[in-house]
Structures are given as C-alpha cells and as structure tokens.
NUPAGU-117768 format. One line per 2 residues: their letters; for each residue x, y, z of C-alpha. Coordinates in Angstrom, 3 decimals. Example, Ala and Ser with C-alpha at 12.3 -4.5 7.8 and 13.67 -1.06 7.14 Angstrom:
BEGIN
as) 12.300 -4.500 7.800 ~ 13.670 -1.060 7.140
//
This chain:
BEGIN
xx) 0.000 0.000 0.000 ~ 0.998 3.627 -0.455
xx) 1.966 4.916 2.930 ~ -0.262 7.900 4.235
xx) 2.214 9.288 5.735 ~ 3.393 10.346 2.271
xx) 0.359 12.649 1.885 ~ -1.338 15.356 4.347
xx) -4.656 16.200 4.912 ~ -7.060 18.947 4.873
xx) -10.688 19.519 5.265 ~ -12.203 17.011 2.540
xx) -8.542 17.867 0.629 ~ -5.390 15.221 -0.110
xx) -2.377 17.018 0.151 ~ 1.017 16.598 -1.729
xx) 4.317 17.597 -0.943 ~ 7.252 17.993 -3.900
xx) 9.766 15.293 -1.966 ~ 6.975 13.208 -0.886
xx) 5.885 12.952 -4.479 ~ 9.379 12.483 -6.047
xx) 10.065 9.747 -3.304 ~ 6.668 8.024 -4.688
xx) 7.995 8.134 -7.733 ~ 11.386 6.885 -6.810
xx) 10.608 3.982 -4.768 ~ 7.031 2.745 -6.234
xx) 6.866 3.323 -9.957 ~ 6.898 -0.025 -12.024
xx) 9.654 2.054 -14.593 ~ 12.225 2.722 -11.762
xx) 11.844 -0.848 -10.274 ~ 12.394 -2.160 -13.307
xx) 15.286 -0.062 -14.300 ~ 16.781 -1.429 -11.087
xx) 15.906 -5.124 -12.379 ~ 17.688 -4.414 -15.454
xx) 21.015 -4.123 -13.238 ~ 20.656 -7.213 -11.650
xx) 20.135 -8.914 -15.264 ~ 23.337 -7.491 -16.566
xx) 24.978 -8.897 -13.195 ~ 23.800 -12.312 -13.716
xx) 25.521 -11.912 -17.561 ~ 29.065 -11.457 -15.895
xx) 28.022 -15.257 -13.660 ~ 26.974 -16.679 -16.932
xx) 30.410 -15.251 -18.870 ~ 31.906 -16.925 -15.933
xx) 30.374 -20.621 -16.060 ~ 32.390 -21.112 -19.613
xx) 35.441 -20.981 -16.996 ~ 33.855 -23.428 -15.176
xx) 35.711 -27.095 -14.609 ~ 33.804 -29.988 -16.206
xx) 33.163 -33.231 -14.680 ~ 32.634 -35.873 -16.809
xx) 31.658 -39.965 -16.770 ~ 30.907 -42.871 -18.834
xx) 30.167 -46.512 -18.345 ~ 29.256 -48.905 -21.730
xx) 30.103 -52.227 -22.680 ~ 29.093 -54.275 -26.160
xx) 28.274 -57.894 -25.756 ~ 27.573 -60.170 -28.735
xx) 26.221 -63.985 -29.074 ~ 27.654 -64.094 -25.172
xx) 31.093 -62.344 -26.314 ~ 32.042 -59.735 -24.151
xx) 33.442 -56.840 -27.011 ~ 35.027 -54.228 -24.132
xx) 33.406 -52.528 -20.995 ~ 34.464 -49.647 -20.274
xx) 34.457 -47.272 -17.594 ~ 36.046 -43.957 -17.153
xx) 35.886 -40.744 -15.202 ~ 37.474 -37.217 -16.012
xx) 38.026 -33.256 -15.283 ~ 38.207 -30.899 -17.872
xx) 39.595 -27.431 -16.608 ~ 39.572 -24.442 -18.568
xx) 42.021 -21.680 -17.771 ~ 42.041 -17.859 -18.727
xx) 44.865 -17.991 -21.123 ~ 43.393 -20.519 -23.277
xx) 45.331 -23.628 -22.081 ~ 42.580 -26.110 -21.101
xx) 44.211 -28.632 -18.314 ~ 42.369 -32.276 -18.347
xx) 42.772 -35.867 -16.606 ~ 40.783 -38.575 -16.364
xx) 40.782 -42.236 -15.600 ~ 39.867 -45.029 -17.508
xx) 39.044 -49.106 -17.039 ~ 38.964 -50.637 -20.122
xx) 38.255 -54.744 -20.223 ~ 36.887 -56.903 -23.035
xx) 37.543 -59.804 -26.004 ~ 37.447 -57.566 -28.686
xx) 39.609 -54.656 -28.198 ~ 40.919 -52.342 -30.768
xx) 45.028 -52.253 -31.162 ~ 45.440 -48.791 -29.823
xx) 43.283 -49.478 -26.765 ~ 44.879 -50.118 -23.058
xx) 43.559 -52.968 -21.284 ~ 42.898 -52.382 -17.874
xx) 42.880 -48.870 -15.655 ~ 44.997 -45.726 -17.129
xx) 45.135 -42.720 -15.990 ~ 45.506 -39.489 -18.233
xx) 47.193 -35.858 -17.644 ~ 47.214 -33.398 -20.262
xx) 47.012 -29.782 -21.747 ~ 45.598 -28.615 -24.660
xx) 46.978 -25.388 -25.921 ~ 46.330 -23.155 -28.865
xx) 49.397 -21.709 -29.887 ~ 48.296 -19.002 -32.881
xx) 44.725 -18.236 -32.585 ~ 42.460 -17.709 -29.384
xx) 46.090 -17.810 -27.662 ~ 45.706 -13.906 -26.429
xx) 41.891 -13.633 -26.644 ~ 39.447 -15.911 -27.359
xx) 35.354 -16.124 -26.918 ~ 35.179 -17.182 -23.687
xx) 37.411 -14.265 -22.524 ~ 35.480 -11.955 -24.828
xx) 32.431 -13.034 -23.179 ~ 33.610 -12.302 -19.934
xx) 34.666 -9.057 -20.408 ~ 31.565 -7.878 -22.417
xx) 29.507 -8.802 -19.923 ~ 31.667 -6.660 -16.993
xx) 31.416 -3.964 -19.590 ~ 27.542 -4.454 -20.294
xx) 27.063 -3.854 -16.499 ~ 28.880 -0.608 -15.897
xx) 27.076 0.183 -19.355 ~ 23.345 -0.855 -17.897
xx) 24.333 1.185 -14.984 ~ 24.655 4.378 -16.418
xx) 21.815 3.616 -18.925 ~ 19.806 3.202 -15.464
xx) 20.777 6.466 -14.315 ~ 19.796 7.618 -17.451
xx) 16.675 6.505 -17.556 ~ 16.009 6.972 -13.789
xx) 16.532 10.146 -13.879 ~ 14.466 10.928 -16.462
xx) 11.613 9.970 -15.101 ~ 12.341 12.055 -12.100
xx) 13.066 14.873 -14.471 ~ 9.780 14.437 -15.614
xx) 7.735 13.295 -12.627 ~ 9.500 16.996 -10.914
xx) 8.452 19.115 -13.935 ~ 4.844 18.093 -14.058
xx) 4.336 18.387 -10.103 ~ 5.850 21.981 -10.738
xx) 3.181 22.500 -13.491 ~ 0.759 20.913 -11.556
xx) 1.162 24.005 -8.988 ~ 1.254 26.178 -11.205
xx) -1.683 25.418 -12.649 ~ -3.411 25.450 -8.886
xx) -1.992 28.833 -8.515 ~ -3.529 30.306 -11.907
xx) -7.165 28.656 -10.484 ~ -6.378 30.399 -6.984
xx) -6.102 33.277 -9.219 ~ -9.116 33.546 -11.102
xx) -11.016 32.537 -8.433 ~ -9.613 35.598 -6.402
xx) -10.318 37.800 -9.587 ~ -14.139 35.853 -9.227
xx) -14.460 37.109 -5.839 ~ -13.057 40.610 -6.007
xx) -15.430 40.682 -9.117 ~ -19.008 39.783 -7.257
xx) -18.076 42.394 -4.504 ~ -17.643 45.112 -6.793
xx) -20.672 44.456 -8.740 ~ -22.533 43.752 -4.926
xx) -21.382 47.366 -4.367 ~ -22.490 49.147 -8.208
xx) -25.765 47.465 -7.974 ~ -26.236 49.116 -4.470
xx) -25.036 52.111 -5.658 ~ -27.078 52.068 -8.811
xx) -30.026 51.799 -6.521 ~ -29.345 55.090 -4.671
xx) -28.827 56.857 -8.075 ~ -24.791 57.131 -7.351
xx) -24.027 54.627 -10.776 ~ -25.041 54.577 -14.429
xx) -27.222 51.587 -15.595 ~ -24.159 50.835 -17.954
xx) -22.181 50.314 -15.047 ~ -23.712 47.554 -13.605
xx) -23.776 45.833 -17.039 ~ -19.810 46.504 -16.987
xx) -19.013 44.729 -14.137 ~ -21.369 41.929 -14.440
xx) -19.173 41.267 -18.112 ~ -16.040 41.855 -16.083
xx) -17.245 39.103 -13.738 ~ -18.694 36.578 -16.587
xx) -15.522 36.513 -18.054 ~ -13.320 36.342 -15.030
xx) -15.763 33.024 -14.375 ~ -14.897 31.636 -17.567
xx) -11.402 32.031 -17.078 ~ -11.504 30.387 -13.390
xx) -13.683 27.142 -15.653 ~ -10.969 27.137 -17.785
xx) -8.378 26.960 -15.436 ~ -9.971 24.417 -12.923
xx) -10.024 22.540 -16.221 ~ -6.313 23.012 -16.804
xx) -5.891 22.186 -13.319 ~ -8.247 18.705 -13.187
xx) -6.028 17.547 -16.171 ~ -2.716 18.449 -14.416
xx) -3.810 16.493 -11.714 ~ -4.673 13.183 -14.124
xx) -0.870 13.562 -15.186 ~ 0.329 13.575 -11.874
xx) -1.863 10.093 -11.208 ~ -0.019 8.519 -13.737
xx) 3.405 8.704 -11.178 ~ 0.723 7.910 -8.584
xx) 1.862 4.175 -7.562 ~ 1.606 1.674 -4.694
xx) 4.051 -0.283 -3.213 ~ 3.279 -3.411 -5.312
xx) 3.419 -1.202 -8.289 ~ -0.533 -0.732 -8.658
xx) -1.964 2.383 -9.692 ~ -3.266 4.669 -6.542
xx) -6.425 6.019 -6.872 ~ -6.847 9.369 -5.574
xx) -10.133 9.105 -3.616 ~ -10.734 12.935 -2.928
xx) -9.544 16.514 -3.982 ~ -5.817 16.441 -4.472
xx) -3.848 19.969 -3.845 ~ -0.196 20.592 -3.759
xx) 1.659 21.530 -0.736 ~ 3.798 24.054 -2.179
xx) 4.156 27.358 -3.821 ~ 6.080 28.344 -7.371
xx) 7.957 30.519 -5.007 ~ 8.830 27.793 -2.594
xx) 10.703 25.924 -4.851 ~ 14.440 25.378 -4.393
xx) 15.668 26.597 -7.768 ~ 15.402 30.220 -6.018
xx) 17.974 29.646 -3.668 ~ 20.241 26.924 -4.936
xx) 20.156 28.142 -8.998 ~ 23.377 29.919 -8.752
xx) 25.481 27.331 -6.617 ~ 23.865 24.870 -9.618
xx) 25.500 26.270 -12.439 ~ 28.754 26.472 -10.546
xx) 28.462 22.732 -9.995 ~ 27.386 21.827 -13.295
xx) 29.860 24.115 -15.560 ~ 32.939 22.686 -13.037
xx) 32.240 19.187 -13.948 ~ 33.685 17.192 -17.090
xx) 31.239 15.953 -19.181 ~ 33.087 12.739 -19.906
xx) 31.904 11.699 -16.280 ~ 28.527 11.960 -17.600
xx) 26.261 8.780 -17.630 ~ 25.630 9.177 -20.966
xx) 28.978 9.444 -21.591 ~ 30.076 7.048 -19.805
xx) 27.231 4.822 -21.230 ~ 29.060 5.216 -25.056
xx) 32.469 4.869 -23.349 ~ 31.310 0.786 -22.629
xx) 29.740 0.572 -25.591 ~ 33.403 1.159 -26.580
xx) 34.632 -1.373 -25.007 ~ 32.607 -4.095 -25.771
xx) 33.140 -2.957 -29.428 ~ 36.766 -3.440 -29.000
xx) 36.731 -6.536 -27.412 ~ 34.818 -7.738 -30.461
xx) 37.287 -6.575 -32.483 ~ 39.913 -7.849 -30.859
xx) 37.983 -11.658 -30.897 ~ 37.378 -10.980 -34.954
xx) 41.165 -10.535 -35.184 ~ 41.791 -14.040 -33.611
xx) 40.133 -15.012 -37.142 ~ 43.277 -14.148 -39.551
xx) 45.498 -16.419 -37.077 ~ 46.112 -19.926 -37.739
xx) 44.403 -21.952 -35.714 ~ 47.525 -24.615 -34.225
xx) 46.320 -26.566 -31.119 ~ 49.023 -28.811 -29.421
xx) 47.734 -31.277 -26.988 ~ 49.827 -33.592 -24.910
xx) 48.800 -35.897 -22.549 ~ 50.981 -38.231 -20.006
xx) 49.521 -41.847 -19.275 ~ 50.347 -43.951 -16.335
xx) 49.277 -47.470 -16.096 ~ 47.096 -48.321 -12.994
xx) 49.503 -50.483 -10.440 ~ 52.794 -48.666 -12.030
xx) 55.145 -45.732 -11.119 ~ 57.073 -43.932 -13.134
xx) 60.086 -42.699 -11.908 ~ 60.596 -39.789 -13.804
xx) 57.982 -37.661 -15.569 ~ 59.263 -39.045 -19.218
xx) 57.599 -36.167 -21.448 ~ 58.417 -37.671 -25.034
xx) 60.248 -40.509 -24.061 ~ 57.461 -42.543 -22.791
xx) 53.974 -43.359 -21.601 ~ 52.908 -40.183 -23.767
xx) 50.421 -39.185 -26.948 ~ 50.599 -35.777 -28.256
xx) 49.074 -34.051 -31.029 ~ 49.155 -31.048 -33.219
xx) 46.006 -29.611 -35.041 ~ 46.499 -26.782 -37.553
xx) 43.739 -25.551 -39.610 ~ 44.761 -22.046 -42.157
xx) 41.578 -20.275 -43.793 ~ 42.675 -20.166 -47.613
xx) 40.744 -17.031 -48.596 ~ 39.611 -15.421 -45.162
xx) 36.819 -13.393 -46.454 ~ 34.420 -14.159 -43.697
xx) 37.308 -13.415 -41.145 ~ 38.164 -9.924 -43.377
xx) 34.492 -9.475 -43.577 ~ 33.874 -9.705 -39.945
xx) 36.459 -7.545 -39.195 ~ 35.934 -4.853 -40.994
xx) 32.424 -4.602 -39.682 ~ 33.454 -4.809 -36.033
xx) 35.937 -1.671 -37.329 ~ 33.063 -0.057 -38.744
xx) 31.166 -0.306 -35.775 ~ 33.783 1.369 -33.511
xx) 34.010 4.086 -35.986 ~ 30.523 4.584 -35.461
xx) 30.023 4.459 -32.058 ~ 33.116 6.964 -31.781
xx) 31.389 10.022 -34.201 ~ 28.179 8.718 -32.180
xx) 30.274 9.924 -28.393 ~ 31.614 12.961 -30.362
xx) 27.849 14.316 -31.314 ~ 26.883 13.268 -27.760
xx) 29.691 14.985 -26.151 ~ 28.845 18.340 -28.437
xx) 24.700 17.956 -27.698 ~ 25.454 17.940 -23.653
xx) 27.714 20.701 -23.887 ~ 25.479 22.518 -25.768
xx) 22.550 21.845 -23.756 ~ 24.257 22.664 -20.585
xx) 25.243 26.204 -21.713 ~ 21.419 26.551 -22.955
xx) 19.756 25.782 -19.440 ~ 22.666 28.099 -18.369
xx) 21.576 31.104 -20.271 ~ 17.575 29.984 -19.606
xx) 17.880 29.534 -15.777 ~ 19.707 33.279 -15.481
xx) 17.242 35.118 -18.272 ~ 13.826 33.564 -17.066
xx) 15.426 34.942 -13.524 ~ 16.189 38.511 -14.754
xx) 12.929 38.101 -16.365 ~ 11.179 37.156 -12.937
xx) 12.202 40.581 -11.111 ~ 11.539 42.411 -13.956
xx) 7.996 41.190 -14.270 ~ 7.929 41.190 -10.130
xx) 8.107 45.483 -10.447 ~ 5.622 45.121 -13.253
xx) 3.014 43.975 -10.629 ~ 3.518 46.223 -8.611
xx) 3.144 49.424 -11.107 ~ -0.015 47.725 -12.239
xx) -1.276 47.153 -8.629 ~ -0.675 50.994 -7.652
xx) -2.389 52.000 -11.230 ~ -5.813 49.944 -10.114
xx) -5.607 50.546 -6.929 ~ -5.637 54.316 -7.945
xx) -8.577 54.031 -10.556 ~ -10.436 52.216 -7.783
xx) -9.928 55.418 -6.085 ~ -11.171 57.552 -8.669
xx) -14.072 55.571 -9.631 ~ -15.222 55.700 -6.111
xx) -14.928 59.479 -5.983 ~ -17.076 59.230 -9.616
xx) -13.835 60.652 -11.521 ~ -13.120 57.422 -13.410
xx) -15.421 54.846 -15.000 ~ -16.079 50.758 -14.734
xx) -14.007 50.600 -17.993 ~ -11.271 52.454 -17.143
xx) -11.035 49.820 -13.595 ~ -11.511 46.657 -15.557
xx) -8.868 47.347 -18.043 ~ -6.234 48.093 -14.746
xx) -7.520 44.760 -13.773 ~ -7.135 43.088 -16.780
xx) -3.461 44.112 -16.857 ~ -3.292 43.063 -13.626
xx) -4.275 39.518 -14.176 ~ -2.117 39.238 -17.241
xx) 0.569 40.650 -16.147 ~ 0.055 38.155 -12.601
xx) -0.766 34.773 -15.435 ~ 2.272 36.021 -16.820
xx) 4.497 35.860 -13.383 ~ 3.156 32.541 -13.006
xx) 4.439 31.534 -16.125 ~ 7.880 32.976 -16.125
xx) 7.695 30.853 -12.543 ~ 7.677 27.705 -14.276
xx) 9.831 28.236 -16.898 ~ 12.485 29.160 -14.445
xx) 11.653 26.290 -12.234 ~ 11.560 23.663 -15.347
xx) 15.256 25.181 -16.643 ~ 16.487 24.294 -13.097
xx) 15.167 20.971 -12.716 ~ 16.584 20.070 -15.745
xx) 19.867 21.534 -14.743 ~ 19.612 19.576 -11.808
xx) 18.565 16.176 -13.151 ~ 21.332 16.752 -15.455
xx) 24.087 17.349 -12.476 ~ 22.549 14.382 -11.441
xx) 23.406 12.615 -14.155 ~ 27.147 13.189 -13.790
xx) 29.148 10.039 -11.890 ~ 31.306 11.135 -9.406
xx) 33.634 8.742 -8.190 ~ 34.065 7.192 -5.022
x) 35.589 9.019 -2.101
//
C-alpha cells in the first residue's frame, strides 16, 4: 500500500508535498523498479560469462556384448579445466576390459594428464574471454543507462508536479479575480439603486465578472487535467496504480521551490564538472569497449588456428620414476587448420571496425549535444530569472495603477471601464508571473537532473 504518511490532509482535501511525491515516484513506480531489475540482469551476464570458466566433470560406463562375447566394458571418469589464457588442463581415468579390443586401446585402468593449448589463434583472446569481459562492460554500461533513464523519469515526474502548482496557482487566481469581481458588482448594484451609478455600469461589471468566471472554468479545467498527469506517477508499493479518492492539492508554492535559492550554486556545480563523467557518456564509453573486445575476438580469425595437446599416461599399479615427457607413456598431437581465402574473417572484421568508428562520431555528437545543452539551461535559468524581477516590479506598477482608478471611480472621476482594463493588466501581467515561474523552475530541474546525471567517483 501507499503509505499515508506520504500525503497530508485537509478539510475534505489530499495534500502533496514535492519530496513526498518524487520519493513516490522513486521507490514505487513499475519504470524505476524495473530499471533497477535491469542491473541485476546485466549482473547475472558477468556469472553466466563466468560458467564457460567453469571445470567440467565428466563420466561414462558402456560395454558391447555379442552372441555371449564380451566386445570391451568400459568405464572412465574425467576433469576438464579451462584456464584464462586458453590452455585447457584435463585428466581422467579409464578401465577398459573386453575380447574384442581395438590395437590402440589399453587394457585395464589408465590414468591421463594433459594440456591442450592453442598456440596461434584464441592464444591472447578468445570467446570465452570476450564473453567475460563484455559482460563486466555491459554492467557498468546498464548502470549508467539506469541512471539515465532513472533520472528521467524524475526529471519528468519533478516538472509536471511543478506545473501541476502552477496550474493550482492560476485557479487560486481567477477565483480571487471571481471574488473581487461579485463584490464590486454587490457594491455598483447598491449604488445604482441610490442613483450614485449609471445603468451601464452595472452591465460593466457583471461582463467583467462573466468573463473572469470563464477564465476560473478554464483553469480548474487546466488544473483537473494536471492532476490526471500527476496520477499517472501515482503508484503503490506493489506497483498498482493509486487512486486518488478525494480533492488532491499541492503543498507548495512556485515561489517555494528550491531553484530560487540553490540556482546559482547549480550552475557552478554543473559548468565545473567534465562531461566525460557523464552517464551518458560514460554509457558510449562501454559501448566502446565491448566494441573493442569484439574486435579484438574478430582478429583471432586471420590467425592460424595450431592446437598442441599432450597428454601423459600412467598405467594403474605402475610408477614412473621420472615424468618421461616424449620418451614414454605419452600421446601428443598437433592440429592446424589455415583459412585459404579469409573473407568471412576480413568481412567480420571490418564490420566490427566499422562499428567502432561509429560508435566513436556517435560519443563525439553526444559529447557536443550535452555541452550545448548545458550552456542553454545556463543562459535559460539566469534570463527567465532577470525576467522574474523584472515582471515582479511590473506587478507592482499595475497594482498601484488599479488601486488608484479604484480610487477615482469611487470618488465618480473614473469609470467601470477604465477599472476593468487596470484589472485586466493586472491579471495578465500576474498569469504572466506565473508563467515565467515555471519556466524558471523547469530550466532548473533540468539543470539539476542533469548534475545528477554526472558520476562522481568514489571518495
């Protein structure tokens, strides 16, 4: 269930806090969890990688009988051991009884020692070291695509909570301008009545007032709709959609928000740090890496592939006493196979070349996008600031102008027109405020989501 505690209440109101809504987001949503999962996948590829290092155990027991003519039985047991440098190390025992025996067989129990190693191709790399190190890459490489991802959603679940209250605050608005607007019209009517007012008047605040009411509609529609976005981050804790059973508000203002008093130490933070330590960076970077480890495996194709294997025997019931190599008791072998043409291997090749040539022009545009985009939410953060205070005096000027033609108009030197255009500015030049809010607020989240995207390393 979706703790309570995450919300407060009102009278017949659900109330939501920014960090109580980002740590829904953050802990609940099905898209985080599963961006989490997707780590522990890419951890289980480095244990798979892994098992082709793994030592084999093997067994085997047959026999061959014929019109009551025992052929051979056989038994044997062995250990196959692969190693990191290609050498794979083996032994096994074997019991080997019958009539009909081949000429190169042993009769009797023999035990085996021997190596098997390539001495041209897979010798430096081969695809069970590949695979190994692909997969350590693949999980630094999830990683930062995690980030990524994570904190995009965050990015997103922070900007529509922030338009959420802005859209609250616009519907506060309008419904102040609704109230202020039946008043006024309370008091010309009155007046009308005692001969102080033209007729006209009255019909020039009641179109004041109809229109201020179909702005507030609009805007608790805006707001309603806001709201349904927000659901969608909504989540329990067994990732089921939470159904908001009453009137949900936010706790916060536009001018509560953080980006007021952190933005400058933000774009110190962000313009200090090198963008190669960004996730997304960092994400191409593996990408890299796996690409050159698959180069380096395609390479192992224009070798020869030469495989010497030797193996020691020693007959069960008899010591050696010396460890004869080629002298005695031994069986070697050597396996060379040369592609004539090598077009597959050139083919291959080339395209794992390719490939790294495209990833790197692929880092290169990344590295010039981010850089870009940082020094845009630079310049957006500071203008939509400048732009804040600038339409912060505005107010004011067009508070003092209506508050003066109120004046006038009650002393009969100014007309109902004359007050509801003041007004008017007023409330533009207020929706406009609100919206220069945002904008600042949305360039700073996305300056911060993208500082968080940066990997610092480890203290």
């Amino acid at each position: 269930m979706l703790h309570s505690s995450l919300f407060s209440f009102g009278q017949d109101t659900l109330q939501l806090g920014h960090q109580q809504f980002l740590a829904i987001v953050k802990n609940y949503h099905p898209l985080a969890f599963k961006y989490r999962l997707q780590n522990q996948v890419a951890r289980a590829g480095i244990e798979a990688a892994r098992g082709n290092f793994d030592p084999v155990l093997s067994g085997k027991n047959a026999a061959k009988t014929i019109d009551g003519l025992d052929y051979y039985e056989e038994k044997s047991v062995g250990l196959d051991i692969p190693t990191w440098y290609g050498v794979e190390i083996h032994g096994n025992y074997t019991n080997l009884e019958g009539e009909k025996l081949n000429n190169s067989d042993t009769r009797g129990g023999l035990y085996q020692f021997g190596v098997t190693l390539p001495l041209a191709k897979n010798l430096l790399y081969d695809k069970r070291r590949a695979m190994l190190d692909q997969a350590k890459f693949a999980v630094r490489m999830t990683e930062a695509e995690q980030q990524l991802m994570t904190n995009q959603l965050l990015q997103d679940a922070d900007n529509i909570y922030w338009e959420w209250v802005k859209n609250y605050e616009v519907f506060l608005l309008q419904s102040k301008a609704v109230s202020i607007n039946r008043q006024r019209l309370d008091f010309i009517r009155k007046t009308f009545s005692y001969g102080e007012r033209a007729a006209i008047d009255t019909t020039e605040a009641l179109s004041q007032l109809q229109g201020f009411e179909l702005q507030q509609e609009e805007a608790l529609l805006r707001f309603v709709k806001t709201t349904q976005e927000l659901s969608v981050f909504l989540w329990t804790e067994d990732q089921q959609p939470y159904d908001i059973p009453s009137i949900l508000i936010p706790t916060e203002q536009l001018t509560a928000s953080k980006a007021y008093d952190d933005y400058l130490m933000m774009l110190v933070q962000v313009d200090s740090l090198a963008i190669k330590e960004h996730a997304a960076m960092q994400y191409y970077f593996q990408k890299q890496n796996i690409l050159e480890s698959e180069r380096r495996l395609k390479f192992q194709s224009f070798l020869p592939k030469a495989d010497l294997t030797y193996n020691f025997f020693n007959k069960e019931k008899y010591r050696a006493d010396y460890f004869p190599l080629f002298t005695d008791n031994y069986q070697y072998g050597l396996k060379l196979e040369i592609p004539l043409l090598l077009r597959q291997a050139r083919a291959d090749y080339r395209i794992a070349r390719l490939k790294l040539r495209q990833n790197q022009l692929e880092t290169e545009f990344k590295r010039q996008e981010l850089q870009a985009k940082i020094r845009a939410l630079h310049n957006e953060v500071l203008n939509y600031k400048r732009q804040i205070d600038i339409a912060g005096q505005n107010i004011l000027n067009y508070r003092r102008l209506l508050n003066a033609e109120e004046v006038l108009f009650r002393n009969g030197e100014s007309s109902m027109f004359l007050v509801n255009t003041r007004e008017n500015k007023l409330l533009e030049a207020e929706q406009k405020l609100l919206d220069l809010q945002l904008k600042f607020i949305n360039s700073y989240i996305n300056l911060k989501w993208m500082n968080e995207n940066f990997q610092r390393p480890a203290n």
